[in-house]
C-alpha positions in Angstrom: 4.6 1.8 20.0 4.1 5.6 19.9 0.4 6.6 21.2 -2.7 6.6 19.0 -2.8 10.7 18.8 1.0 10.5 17.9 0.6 8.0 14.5 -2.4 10.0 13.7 -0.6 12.9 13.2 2.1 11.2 11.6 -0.7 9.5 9.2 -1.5 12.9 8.7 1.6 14.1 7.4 2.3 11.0 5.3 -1.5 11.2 3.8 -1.2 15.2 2.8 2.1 14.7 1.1 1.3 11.8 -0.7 -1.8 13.8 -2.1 0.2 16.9 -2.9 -0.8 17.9 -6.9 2.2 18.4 -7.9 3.5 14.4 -6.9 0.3 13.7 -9.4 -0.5 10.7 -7.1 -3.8 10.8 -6.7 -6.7 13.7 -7.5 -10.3 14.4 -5.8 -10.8 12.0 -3.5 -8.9 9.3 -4.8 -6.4 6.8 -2.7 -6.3 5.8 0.7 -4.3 5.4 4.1 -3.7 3.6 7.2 -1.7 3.0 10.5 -1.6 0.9 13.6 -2.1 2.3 16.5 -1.6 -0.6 18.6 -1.9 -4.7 18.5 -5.9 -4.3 18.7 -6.8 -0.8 16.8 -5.9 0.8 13.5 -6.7 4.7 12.0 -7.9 4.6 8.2 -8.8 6.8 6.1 -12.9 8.1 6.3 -14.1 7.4 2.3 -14.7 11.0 0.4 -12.2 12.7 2.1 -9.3 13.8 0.2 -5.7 12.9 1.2 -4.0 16.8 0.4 -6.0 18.4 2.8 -6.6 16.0 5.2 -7.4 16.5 8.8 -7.0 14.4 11.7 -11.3 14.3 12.3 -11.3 12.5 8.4 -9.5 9.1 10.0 -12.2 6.6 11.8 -10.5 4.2 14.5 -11.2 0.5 14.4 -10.7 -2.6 16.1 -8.5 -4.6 14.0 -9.9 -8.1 14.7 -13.4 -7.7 13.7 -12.5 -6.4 10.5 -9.9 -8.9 10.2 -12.1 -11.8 10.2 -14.8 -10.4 7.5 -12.0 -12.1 5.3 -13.6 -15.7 6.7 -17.5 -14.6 6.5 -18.7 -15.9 2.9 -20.2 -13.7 0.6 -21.2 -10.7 2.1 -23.6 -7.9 1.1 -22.3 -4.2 0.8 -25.1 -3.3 3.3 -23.8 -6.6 5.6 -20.0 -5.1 5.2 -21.1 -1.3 6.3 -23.1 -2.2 9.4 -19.7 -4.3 10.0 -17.2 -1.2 9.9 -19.8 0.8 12.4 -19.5 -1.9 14.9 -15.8 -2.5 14.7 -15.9 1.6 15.2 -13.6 2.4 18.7 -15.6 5.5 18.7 -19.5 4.2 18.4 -20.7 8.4 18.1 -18.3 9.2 15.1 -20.3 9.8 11.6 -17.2 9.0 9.6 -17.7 5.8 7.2 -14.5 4.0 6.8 -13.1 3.6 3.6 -14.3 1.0 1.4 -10.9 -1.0 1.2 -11.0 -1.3 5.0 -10.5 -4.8 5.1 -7.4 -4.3 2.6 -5.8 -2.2 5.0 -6.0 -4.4 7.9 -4.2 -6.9 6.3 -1.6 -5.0 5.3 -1.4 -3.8 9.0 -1.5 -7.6 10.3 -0.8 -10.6 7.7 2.0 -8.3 6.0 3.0 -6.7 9.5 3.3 -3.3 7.9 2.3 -0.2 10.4 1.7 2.7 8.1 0.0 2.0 4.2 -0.4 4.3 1.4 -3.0 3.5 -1.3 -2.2 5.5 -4.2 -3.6 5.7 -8.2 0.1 7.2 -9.8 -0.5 7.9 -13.7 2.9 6.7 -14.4 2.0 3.5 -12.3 -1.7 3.0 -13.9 -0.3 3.4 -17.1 1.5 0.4 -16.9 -1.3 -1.7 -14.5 -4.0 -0.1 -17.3 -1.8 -1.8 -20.4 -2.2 -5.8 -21.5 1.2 -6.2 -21.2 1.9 -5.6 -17.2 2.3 -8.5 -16.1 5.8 -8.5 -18.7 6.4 -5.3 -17.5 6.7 -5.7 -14.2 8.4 -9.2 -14.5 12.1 -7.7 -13.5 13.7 -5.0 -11.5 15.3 -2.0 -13.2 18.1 -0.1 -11.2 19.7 -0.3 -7.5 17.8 1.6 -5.7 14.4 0.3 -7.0 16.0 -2.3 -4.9 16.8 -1.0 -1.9 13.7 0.7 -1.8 10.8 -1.2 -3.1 12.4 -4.5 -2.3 13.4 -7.4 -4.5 10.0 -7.6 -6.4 6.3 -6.2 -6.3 3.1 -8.6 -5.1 0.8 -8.6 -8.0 -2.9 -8.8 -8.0 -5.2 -9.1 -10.8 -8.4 -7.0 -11.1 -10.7 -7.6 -8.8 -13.8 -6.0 -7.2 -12.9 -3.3 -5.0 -13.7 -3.8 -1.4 -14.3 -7.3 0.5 -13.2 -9.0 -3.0 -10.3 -6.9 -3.6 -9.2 -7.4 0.2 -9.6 -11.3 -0.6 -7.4 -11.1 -3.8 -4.5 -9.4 -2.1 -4.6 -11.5 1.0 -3.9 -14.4 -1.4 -1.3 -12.7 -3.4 0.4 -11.4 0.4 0.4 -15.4 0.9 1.7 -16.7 -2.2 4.6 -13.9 -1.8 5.8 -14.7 1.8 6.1 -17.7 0.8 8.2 -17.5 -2.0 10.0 -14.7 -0.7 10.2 -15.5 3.0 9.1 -11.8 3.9 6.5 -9.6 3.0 6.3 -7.2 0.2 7.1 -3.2 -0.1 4.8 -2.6 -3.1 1.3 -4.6 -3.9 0.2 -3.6 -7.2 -3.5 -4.5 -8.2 -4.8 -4.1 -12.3 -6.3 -1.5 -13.4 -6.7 0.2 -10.0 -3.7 1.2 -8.3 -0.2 0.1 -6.3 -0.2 0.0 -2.5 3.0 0.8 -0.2 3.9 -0.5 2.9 6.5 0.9 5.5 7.5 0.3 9.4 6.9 4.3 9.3 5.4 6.9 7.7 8.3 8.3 5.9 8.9 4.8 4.4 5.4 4.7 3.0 6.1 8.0 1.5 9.3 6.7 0.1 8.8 3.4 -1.9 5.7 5.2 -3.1 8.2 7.7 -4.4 10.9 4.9 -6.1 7.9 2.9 -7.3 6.8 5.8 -9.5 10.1 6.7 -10.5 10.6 3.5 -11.7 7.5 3.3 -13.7 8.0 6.3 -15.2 11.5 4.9 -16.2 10.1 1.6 -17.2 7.7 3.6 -19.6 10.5 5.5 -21.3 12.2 1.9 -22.1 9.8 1.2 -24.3 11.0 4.1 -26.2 14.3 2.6 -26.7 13.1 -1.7 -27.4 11.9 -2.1 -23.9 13.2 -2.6 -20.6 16.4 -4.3 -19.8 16.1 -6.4 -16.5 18.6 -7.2 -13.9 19.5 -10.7 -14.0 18.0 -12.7 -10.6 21.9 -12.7 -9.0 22.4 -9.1 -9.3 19.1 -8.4 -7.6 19.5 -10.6 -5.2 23.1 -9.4 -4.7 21.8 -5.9 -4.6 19.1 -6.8 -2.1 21.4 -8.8 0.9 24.6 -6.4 0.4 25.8 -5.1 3.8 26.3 -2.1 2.5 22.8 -1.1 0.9 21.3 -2.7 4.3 23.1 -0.2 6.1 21.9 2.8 3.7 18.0 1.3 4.0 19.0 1.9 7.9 19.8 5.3 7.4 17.4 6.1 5.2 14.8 4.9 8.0 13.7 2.0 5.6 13.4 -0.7 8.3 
């Protein structure tokens, strides 16, 4: 794996343009990011910072284990989960706080084997988590490249406290996925908060955060027209294993 200083600055790059205005991701201080910097540490975001203008002094460095196993400590208060992150800090002298969905990240950096994570708050993708019927909404898969992208269907998560909670409510969801799906998912989604992307790089972060909103912001417009019309389960499936779009993903740096 490339050296911690290198996949900061890559987490740099994939944090800044995931928080560029115009890509109306995120505002203020909104959304979060991650990376692995090796099997034992991980770089996250420091909470208040915000992700366009970034700087490699707003990421804190922790050991992954520690904050791994807060998952298996009971009912913990928010005091009991702060003095937690400034022990698991690699750096003991560095005033950043980590972000409050810490322990979310680390997951997704270990359970779903991911090594870069964008948390985002997209208003085409909120609309959708925001509305009563999401759970209809996001029951099928829209076009190819959704596909080939985001994979052959989203993890969903109910709403849940954000924080340790929140971190225990997608660890069950990552679960209940792999084992239906034999793999891990590209896209977590979470009600009435936000959608999570997961990539072997930085540039696939960045991506399926990309198609995800696109196909929201499709989605949306179906409703327009007597709602969405889903590819049936062989077509996405066919989509999903074709030699052909396995090769493109390739290309595209998608795995």
């Amino acid at each position: 794996m490339a050296n911690a200083t290198q996949v900061l600055q890559e987490l740099v790059g994939m944090s800044r343009s995931l928080g560029r205005p115009e890509r109306d991701l995120v505002i203020l201080g909104e959304g979060n990011t991650s990376a692995l910097c090796d099997d034992s540490t991980f770089w996250v975001k420091a909470s208040g910072t915000q992700l366009a203008t970034i700087k490699e002094s707003d990421f804190v460095r922790l050991w992954l284990r520690p904050i791994r196993e807060l998952l298996d400590k009971g009912d913990l208060s928010d005091q009991e989960v702060k003095e937690a992150f400034e022990a698991a800090k690699v750096d003991p002298s560095s005033a950043k706080r980590p972000s409050v969905e810490t322990v979310l990240h680390a997951l997704a950096l270990s359970t779903a084997g991911a090594k870069f994570v964008g948390h985002t708050h997209p208003t085409a993708v909120n609309a959708l988590l925001c509305s009563t019927k999401v759970e209809e909404a996001i029951a099928g898969r829209l076009f190819p490249d959704e596909i080939v992208v985001c994979g052959p269907a989203p993890a969903y998560v109910p709403y849940t406290d954000p924080g340790l909670p929140l971190a225990r409510a997608v660890h069950k969801a990552l679960l209940r996925y792999m084992d239906e799906w034999g793999m891990p998912p590209k896209v977590i989604l979470m009600q009435n908060h936000g959608m999570i992307a997961l990539g072997n790089s930085a540039k696939e972060v960045d991506s399926v955060t990309a198609m995800y909103e696109k196909t929201c912001r499709i989605l949306l417009g179906t409703f327009a027209f007597g709602g969405p019309h889903f590819l049936s389960e062989e077509h996405v499936m066919r989509i999903f294993t074709r030699p052909d779009e396995a090769y493109r993903r390739r290309e595209l740096k998608l795995e």
